[in-house]
N, C-alpha and C positions, 0 to 999 in steps of 0.2 A: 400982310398979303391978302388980295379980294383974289378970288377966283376967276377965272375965265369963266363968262357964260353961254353954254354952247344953243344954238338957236337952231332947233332943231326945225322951227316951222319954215327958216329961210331955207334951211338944204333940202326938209325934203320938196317945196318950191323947186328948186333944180332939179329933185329926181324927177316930181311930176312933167318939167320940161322936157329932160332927156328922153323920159318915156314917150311922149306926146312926140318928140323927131322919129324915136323908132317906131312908133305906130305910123307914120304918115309914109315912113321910106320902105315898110312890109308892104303898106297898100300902091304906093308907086311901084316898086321893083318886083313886085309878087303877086299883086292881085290879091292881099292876105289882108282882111282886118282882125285884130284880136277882141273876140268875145270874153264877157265875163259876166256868167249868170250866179245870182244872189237871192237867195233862198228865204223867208221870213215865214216861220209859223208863229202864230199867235196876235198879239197887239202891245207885247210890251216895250213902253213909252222912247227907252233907251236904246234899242235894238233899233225901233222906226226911225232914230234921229241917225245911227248908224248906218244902216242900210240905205237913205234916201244919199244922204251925203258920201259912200261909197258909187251911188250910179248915178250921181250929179258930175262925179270928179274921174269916172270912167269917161262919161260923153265928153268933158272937156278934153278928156286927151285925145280926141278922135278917134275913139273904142266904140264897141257894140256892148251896150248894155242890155242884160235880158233881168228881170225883176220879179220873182213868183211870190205870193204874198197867199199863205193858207190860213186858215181860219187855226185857232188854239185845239180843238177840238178833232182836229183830221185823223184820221188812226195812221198809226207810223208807216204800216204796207202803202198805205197812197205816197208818201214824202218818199219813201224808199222809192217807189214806182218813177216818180218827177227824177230824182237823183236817175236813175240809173236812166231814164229818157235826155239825161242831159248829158249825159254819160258818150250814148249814139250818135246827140248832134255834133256834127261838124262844124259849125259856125260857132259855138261853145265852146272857148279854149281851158277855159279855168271855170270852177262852182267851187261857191262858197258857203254854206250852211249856217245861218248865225246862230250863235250859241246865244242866249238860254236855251233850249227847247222844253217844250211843255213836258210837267212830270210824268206823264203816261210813255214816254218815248225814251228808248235807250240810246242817249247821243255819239257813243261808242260805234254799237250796228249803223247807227245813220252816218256819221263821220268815216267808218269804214266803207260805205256803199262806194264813195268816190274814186272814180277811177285818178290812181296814185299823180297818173300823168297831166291831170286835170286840178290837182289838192293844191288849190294855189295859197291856202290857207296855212299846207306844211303837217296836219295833222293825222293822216294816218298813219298807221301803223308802218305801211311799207314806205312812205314817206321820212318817218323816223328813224326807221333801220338803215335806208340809205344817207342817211344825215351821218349817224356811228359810224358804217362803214366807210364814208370818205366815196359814195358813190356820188353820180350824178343824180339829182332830185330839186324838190320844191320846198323851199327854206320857210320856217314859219317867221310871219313878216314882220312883228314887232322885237326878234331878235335879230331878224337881218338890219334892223332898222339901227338898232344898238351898234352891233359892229360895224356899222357902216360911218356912226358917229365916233367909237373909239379911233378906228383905221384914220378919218380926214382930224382927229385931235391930234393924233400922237405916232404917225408915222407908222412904223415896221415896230410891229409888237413883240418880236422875238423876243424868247426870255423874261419877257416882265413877267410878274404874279397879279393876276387875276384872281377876285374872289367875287363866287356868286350867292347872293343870297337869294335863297328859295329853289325850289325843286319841283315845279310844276311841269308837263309837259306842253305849257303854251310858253313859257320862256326860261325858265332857272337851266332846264335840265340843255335842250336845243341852244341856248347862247354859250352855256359849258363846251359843248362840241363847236361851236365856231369858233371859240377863242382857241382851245386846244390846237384844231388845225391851223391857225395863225401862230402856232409855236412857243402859249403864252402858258407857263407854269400856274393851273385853275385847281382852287380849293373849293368845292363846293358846301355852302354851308345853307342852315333855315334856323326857324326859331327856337329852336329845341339843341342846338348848336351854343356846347360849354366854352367859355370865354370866345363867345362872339366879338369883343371888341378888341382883346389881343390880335386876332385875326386879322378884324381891318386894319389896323395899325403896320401889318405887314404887307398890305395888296396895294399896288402901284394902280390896279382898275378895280374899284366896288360897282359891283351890277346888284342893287338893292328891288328885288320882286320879291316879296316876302309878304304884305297887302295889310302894312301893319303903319299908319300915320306917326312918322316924325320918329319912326325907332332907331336909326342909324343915328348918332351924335355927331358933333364937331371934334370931340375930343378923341371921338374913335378910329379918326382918319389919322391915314400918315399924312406928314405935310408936302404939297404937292401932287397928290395923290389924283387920278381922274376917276369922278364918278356919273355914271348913269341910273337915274332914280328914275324905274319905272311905274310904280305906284302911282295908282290912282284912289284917293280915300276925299271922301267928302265929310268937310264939318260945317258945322254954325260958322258962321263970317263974324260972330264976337264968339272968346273965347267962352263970355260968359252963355252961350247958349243962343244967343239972339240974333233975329234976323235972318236974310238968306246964309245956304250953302255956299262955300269956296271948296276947292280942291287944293291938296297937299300932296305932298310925294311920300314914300319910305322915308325918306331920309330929312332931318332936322337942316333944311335948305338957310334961314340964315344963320343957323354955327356952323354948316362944311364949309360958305363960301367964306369962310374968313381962314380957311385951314387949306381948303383943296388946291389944285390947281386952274384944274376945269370941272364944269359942273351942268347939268341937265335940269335946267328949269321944273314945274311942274304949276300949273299947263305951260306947251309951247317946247317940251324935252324933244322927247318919246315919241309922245302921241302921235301927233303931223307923221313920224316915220311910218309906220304902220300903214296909214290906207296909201302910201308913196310905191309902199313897199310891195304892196299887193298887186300896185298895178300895174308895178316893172315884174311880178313874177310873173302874170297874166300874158305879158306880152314874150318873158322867155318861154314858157308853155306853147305860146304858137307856133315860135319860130321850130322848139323839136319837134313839135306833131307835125309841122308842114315840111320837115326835112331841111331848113335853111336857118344860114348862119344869125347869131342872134347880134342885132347890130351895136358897132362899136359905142355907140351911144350910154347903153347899158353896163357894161365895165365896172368894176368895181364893185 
């Protein structure tokens, strides 16, 4: 048995569409375009390749991009100051803060400054609380991105068993609460987690965020089993050391695909969902702040 390979770069291609219809039919039917301003302290090399390629892929959906870019060196009151000015504007539906921030700043106080109904990222505190409680809120994007690939693999998740690996508040702990409210029996486990591999051997979905290259086996899975490997780990492009970097996932990708059912590439899983993801919460953002219904485009 080869695994399904689920191509995560074609769908979220669709969601970028979807969003790019509901952006064009807020500004027909509403007079609404959605804003999304992205935030950059410092000059480091990976953030700048993130941030230019998040407000290259806002303008293509027909969105307002706003782009603030501070020096490494700024003291935290001024970035606080810009957040909570982006806070006030209207035309600003979602802020995004990119993380690293430089060592002198507490990314906590700066991530909290954002007004909840603006946190298109999913990250604060009151953001998360409505995530537990089953309120309405701003889902963090690289785990909506996951369920949104479990949901089009596998249907109605009731009842299956979920197991997540890792416990971070950017995905382990938030993808736990989204499978839960899709009714799905979730064991939460990380690396310090006794007989991890008995474990997977019982979950129908492994969600491998743990940030540990090729840890998940083949022989750990059940057979059939659907997994999404978020892991991002770079190594040498020979094993023995040499040459450029490649990327790898959590999970040992060619022993699952000869076990699993379906399975998350690495590059081309995940990733693609994430800035997909951001840019469909940006545009639900607008539609609650402007009072109007968030278009059927978006669903799902």
């Amino acid at each position: 048995m080869t695994a399904q390979i689920i191509d995560g770069k074609a769908f979220a291609a669709g969601v970028r569409e979807r969003v790019a219809l509901a952006a064009a039919a807020l500004k027909d039917k509403h007079g609404l375009t959605p804003g999304l301003a992205v935030v950059l302290v410092g000059e480091d090399a990976a953030s700048q390749v993130y941030v230019n390629s998040k407000a290259k892929q806002t303008a293509e959906a027909g969105m307002a991009s706003f782009k603030h870019e501070l020096p490494a060196e700024t003291p935290q009151e001024d970035l606080i100051a810009l957040v909570q000015s982006l806070n006030a504007d209207p035309a600003v539906h979602g802020i995004l803060v990119q993380m690293p921030l430089p060592d002198h700043m507490n990314e906590a106080v700066v991530v909290n400054t954002i007004d909840p109904d603006k946190d298109v990222d999913g990250l604060t505190a009151i953001s998360a609380g409505r995530l537990v409680l089953g309120q309405e809120g701003l889902v963090p994007c690289t785990p909506r991105g996951v369920l949104m690939l479990v949901k089009d693999t596998l249907g109605d998740l009731t009842g299956l068993h979920a197991l997540v690996i890792g416990r971070s508040i950017l995905v382990g702990k938030p993808v736990a609460q989204l499978l839960l409210a899709e009714n799905c029996t979730v064991t939460m486990a990380h690396s310090r987690t006794k007989d991890l591999p008995g474990l997977c051997r019982q979950a129908d979905i492994v969600v491998a965020a743990v940030g540990r290259e090729r840890m998940v086996k083949g022989d750990w899975l059940k057979p059939g089993a659907t997994v999404m490997d978020v892991g991002i780990n770079r190594i040498p492009a020979s094993e023995r050391g040499e040459g450029k970097t490649r990327l790898v996932g959590d999970v040992d990708f060619d022993e699952a695909v000869k076990v699993a059912g379906a399975i998350t590439p690495v590059p081309g899983g995940i990733g693609p969902m994430t800035v997909a993801c951001l840019l469909r919460n940006t545009v639900i953002a607008a539609c609650r702040q402007a009072g109007v219904p968030v278009p059927a485009e978006l669903d799902g």
